[in-house]
N, C-alpha and C positions, 0 to 999 in steps of 0.2 A: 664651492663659491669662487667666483672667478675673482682675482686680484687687478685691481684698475688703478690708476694714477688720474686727479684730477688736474688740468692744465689752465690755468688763467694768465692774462697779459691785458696790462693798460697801455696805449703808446704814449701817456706823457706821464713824468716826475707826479704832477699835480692829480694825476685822475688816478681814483681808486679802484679795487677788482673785486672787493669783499661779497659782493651782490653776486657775484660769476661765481666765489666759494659757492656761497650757500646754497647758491638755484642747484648746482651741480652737488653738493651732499645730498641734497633731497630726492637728485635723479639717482644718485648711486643707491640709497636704500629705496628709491620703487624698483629699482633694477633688482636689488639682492645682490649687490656686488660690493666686496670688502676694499676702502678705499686704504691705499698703504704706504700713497705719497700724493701730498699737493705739493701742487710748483707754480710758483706765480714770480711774471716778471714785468717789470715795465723799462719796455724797449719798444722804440719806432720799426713797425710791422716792415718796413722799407730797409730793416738791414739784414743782412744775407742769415741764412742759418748756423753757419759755422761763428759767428759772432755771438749767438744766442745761448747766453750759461744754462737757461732754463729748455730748451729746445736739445741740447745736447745732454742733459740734467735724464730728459725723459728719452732720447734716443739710447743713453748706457742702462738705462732701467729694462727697456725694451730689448736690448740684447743680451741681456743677461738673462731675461727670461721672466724675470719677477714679475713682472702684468699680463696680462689679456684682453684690456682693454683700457683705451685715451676718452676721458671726458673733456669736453669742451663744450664752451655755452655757441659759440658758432666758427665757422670756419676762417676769417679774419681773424681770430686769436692765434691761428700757427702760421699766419704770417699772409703780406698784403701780395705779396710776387704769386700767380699761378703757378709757376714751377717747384718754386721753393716749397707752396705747399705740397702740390702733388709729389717731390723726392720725400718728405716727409711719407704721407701717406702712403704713397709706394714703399718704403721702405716697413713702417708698419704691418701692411699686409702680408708682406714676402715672410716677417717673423712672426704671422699668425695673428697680429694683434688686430683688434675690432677697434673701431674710435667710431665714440656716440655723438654727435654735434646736437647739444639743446634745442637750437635755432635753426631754420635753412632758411636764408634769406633770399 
């Protein structure tokens, strides 16, 4: 069973992410994939990666080896810059890791 990390992010203090858990536990068990860390943060999608506790949270998980796969409800949760997400995601695939996006908007 593949080990996954669920990732959620609000960009404001006031808005909540509870709804991004749950959709994403229910995709992890139609997946069959043991969930071994949520990470949820709220931080404005507009600050760099290296700012992000949660972003860096799931990049040392990823190098360590303990996942094989990033849930997320869509791709604006790893962040609003193209780049920033793509060094993400690139960097994911380079160490094998798979990321399911709930949504493609």
């Amino acid at each position: 069973m593949q080990q996954a990390v669920i990732f959620v992010r609000a960009s404001k203090k006031e808005q909540g992410y509870q709804r991004q858990v749950e959709d994403l536990r229910a995709v992890a068990q139609s997946q069959a994939v043991q969930v071994v860390a949520e990470i949820s943060e709220k931080i404005s999608g507009a600050k760099r990666n290296q700012d992000w506790e949660g972003i860096q949270q799931l990049l040392a998980l990823s190098r360590q080896g303990a996942i094989q796969k990033v849930l997320v409800s869509e791709v604006s949760r790893l962040g609003r810059s193209t780049v920033e997400v793509l060094q993400i995601v690139e960097e994911l695939t380079q160490l094998g890791i798979s990321s399911l996006v709930q949504k493609i908007l």
